[in-house]
Structures are given as structure tokens and as C-alpha cells.
C-alpha positions, -999 to +999 in steps of 0.1 A: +007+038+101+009+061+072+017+055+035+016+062-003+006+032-021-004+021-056-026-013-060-022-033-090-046-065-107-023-089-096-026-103-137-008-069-142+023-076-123+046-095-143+075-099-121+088-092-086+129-088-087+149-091-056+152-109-023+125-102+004+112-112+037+078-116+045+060-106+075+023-115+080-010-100+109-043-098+108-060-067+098-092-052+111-112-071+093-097-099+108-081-110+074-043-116+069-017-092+052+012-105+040+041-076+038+073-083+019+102-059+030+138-059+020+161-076+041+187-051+044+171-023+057+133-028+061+114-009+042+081-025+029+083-029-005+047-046-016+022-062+002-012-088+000-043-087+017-063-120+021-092-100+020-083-090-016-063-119-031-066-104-068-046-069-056-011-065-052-001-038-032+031-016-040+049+010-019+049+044-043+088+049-033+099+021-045+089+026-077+112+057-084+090+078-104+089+113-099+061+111-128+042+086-109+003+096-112-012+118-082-031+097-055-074+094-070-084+085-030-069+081+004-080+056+030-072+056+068-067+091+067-078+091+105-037+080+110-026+107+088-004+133+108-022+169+112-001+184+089+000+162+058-033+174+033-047+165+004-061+178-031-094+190-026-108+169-053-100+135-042-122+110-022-111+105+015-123+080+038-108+079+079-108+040+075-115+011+046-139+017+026-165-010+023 
């Protein structure tokens, strides 16, 4: 599964507007994520990892920024499609950093 996303101190996220569902699997590690999607069409709009209770995770389109800061590192970039690249200058890693 690809996608752009933005993590947030969960102390800097001051309100979550908006009906959701929630959908919840282990991860690799073994560990929960929680994924909270709108009910109308979907789309995952923010998500929590039990591994990492103090994050909040954000989709980057749902923020509707076109001035929203460039990614600073990818992860699972072993999913990424062939085609899709990025900056030279930021750190990659195939899977989850440790």
C-alpha cells in the first residue's frame, strides 16, 4: 500500500472534525493500527499505531495544502510503484525504520 503521510505529536493535534469509521490490524510488528476513514466514500483520513501511541498519523490529501512541506524521508518504499521517485536528498528506507 502506498501513501503520503504527515505524523503529528499527538499533544499537537487539537481537534479531529467530522464523522469517521474506524478499522483496526495488526502490523508487522505485530502491533495494532487503528485507521479512521470517512464513511461516505473511504478514503483513510488519519490513523494510530499501538506501537507509537504518542503519533497521530494524517493522510497529506486531506489536508488541502498545495503549500504543504515536501516529504524529509520515505518508508516502505519497497511497495512504491516503479515509476514514482524521489528527491535525491531525502532518506529512504524499503521498510520501518527501527
Amino acid at each position: 500500500m502506498f501513501a503520503s503521510n504527515a505524523f503529528f505529536k499527538r499533544s499537537q493535534v487539537v481537534a479531529i472534525d467530522g464523522e469517521y469509521r474506524s478499522w483496526r490490524r495488526a502490523g508487522d510488528s505485530g502491533q495494532f493500527l487503528t485507521f479512521h476513514f470517512c464513511p461516505t466514500c473511504g478514503s483513510t483520513v488519519f490513523w494510530d499505531a499501538e506501537r507509537e501511541p504518542d503519533l497521530v498519523t494524517v493522510a497529506v490529501g486531506t489536508l488541502a495544502d498545495p503549500a504543504f512541506a515536501a516529504p524529509s524521508r520515505t518508508i516502505w518504499t519497497e511497495n512504491r510503484h516503479d515509476w514514482l521517485s524521489f528527491p535525491e536528498a531525502i532518506a529512504r528506507h524499503p521498510k520501518r525504520p527501527s
